[in-house]
N, C-alpha and C positions, 0 to 999 in steps of 0.2 A: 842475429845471424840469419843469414838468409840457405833457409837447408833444400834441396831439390832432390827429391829421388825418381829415381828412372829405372825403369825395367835391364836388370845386369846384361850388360853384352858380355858377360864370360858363360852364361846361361839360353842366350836368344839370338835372333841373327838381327843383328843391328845396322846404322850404315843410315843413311839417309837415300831413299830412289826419286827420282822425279821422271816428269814426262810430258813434253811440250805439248800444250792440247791447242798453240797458235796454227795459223796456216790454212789448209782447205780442209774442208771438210762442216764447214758449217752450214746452220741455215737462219735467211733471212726472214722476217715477218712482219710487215705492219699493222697493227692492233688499234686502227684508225677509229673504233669507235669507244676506246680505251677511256675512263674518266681518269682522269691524273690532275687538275687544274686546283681542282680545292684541295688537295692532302694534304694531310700532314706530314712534315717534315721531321724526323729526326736525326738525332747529332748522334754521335759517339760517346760513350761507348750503348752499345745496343742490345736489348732484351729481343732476341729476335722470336722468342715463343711469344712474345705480348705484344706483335706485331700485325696491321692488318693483311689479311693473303689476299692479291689481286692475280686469278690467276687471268689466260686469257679471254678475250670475249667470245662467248661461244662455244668455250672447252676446249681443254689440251687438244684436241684432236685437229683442231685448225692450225696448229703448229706445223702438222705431218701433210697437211692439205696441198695442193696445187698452187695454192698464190705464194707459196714459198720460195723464195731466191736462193741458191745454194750461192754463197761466198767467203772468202779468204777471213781470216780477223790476224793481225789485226785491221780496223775497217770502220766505216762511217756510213750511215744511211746516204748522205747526200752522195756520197762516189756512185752508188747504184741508180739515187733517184733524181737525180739533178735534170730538173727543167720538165718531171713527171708528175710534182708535186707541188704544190702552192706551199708558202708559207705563212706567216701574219709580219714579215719586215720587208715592207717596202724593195721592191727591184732587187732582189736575192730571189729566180722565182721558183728557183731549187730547196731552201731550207726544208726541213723537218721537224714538225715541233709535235711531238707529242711521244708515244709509246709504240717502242719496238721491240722483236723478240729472237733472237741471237740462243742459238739451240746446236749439238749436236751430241754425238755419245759418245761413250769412253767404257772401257775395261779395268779391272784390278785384281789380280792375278792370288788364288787364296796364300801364299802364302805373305802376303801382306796383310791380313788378318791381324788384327791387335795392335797396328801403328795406331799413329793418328794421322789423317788424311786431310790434306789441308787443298784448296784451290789459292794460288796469289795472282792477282788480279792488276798488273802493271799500271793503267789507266784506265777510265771508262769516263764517259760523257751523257748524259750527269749523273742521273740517280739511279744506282744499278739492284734489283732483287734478284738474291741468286737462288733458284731452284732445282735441287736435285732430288732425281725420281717422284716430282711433281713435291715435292718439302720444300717450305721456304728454309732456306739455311743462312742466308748472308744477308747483309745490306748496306750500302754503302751512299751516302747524299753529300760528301765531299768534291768527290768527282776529280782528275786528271791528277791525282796518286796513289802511290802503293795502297793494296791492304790486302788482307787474309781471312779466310771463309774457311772452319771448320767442319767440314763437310761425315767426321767419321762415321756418326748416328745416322746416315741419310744412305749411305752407299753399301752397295751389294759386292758380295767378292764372287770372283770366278763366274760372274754375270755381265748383262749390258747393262751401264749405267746412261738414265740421260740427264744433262748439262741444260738446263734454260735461262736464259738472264733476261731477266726484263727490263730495258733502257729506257728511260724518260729523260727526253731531251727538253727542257720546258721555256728554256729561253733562245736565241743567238744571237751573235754579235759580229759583224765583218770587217766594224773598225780597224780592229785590232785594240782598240780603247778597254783597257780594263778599268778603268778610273770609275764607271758610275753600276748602279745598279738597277737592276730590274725585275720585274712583279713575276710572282709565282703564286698566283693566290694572296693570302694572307702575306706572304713572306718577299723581303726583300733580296736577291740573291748578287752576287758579282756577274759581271756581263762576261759569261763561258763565250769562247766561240761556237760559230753555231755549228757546230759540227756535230752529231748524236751517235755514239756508238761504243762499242769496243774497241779504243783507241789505242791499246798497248798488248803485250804479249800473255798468255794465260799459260802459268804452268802446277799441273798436277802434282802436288807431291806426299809421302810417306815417309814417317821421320818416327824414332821410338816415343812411344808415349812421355810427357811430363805429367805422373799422376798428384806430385804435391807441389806447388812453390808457395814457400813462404814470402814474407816480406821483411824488411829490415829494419827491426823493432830495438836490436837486442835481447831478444828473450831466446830462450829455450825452447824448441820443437821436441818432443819426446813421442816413444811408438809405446804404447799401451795394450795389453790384454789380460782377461782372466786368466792364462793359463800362459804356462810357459811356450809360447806359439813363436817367439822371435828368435833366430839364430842368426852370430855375427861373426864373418871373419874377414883377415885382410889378408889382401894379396900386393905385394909389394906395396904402394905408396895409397892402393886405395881398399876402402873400408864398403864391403857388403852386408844385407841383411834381408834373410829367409823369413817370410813369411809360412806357417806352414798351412795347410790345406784345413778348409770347414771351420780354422778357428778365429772369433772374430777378431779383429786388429785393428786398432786407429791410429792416429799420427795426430797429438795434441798440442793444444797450443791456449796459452792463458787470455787470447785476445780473440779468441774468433773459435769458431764451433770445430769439431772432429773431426779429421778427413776419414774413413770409412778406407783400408785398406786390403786390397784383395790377395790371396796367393800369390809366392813365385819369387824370384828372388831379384833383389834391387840394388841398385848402386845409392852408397849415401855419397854428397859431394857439398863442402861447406866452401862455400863463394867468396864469402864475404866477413868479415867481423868487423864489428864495431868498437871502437876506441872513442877516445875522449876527444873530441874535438874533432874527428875525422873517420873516413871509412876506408879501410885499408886491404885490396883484392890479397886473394890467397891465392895458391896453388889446388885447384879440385884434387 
């Protein structure tokens, strides 16, 4: 059974906000003396605390500096620097290859407090580090699709938040030929066009917490405590349950460790059940 509890919206102000952070307001930076050539590469899914931080050369402060370009995203270094900068492919003598820095700020108003805060990142070309209020939080070396950056632990309410990406552009390609591949270091990559940037739209968003999801095992998830700390009731078709204050709580499960459950009351909502040969969606 796959069980997911989420903070009650008959208790908390729920909803999902977003907020387009595309458009003007950004800034541009090339971080030309940037090392990126030998890295290491990783794939998904990613430990991004056991990550290395590059931040930039010279310290954040050269982000805010004068050689900075204020422009649009979404956006590509070569629209800015086409025919200012050399590349290493032959008669293209615009490309960009190396590391850029795509920055600007953002707000989140307190009562957003206690969502979870996510940035989704439409496209980026190629390998993007996302840093907020100078925290590595994200990272993505797929390059030109979706993904999502949990940004909660990093960002301040009813403050300026700042937004840094750092884009390594490490290869490009004018063919149009996706067919062969090319050197990134040690690693062999698909031939990206040589375009380097933030390529798609970036938007902001606050959605209520998911504090548990199971997986679909078949087994039984159960909420556990020393003391009688759990209250349940239902309201029409669906089933809540009160955690109460200071007393401890987990949410167990015979295949994997305790989830640690904090105060406040929560929606139970069962997905999914397992049958004999098949998995068959319910009504939450």
């Amino acid at each position: 059974m796959l069980f997911v509890l989420t903070p009650s919206p008959l208790f908390s102000e729920t909803g999902r906000w977003e907020q387009e952070l595309s458009g003007d307001g950004w800034q541009l930076w090339l971080d030309q003396s940037a090392l990126w050539y030998h890295d290491d590469i990783y794939l998904p899914p990613v430990d991004v605390s056991a990550l290395p931080v590059n931040p930039p050369t010279g310290g954040w402060e050269r982000l805010y500096g004068a050689e900075r370009l204020t422009v649009a995203v979404p956006g590509t270094v070569e629209e800015h620097y086409w025919g200012a900068i050399g590349g290493s492919i032959p008669d293209v003598g615009g490309d960009y290859v190396g590391v850029s820095w795509w920055s600007r700020k953002f707000t989140l108003d307190p009562i957003l407090e206690g969502k979870r805060i996510t940035l989704h990142f439409e496209s980026v070309n190629l390998r993007a580090e996302i840093f907020v209020n100078g925290r590595l939080s994200g990272y993505d070396v797929i390059g030109n699709t979706p993904f999502e950056v949990n940004i909660t632990n990093a960002v301040k309410f009813g403050e300026e938040n700042r937004l840094d990406v750092r884009i390594t552009d490490p290869v490009g390609n004018f063919s149009w030929n996706d067919n062969i591949l090319m050197r990134w270091g040690k690693n062999l990559i698909p031939a990206v066009h040589g375009f380097g940037g933030i390529t798609g739209p970036v938007t902001l968003r606050a959605t209520d917490q998911v504090v548990v999801e199971g997986e679909v095992t078949g087994h039984a998830h159960r909420l556990v405590s020393k003391e009688r700390a759990i209250a349940f009731i239902t309201v029409g078709e669906k089933q809540f349950a009160h955690m109460k204050p200071k007393v401890p709580t987990a949410l167990a499960h015979e295949d994997h460790a305790h989830h640690s459950m904090e105060s406040g009351w929560f929606e139970i909502r069962r997905q999914r059940v397992m049958d004999a040969g098949k998995v068959r969606t319910v009504l939450d």
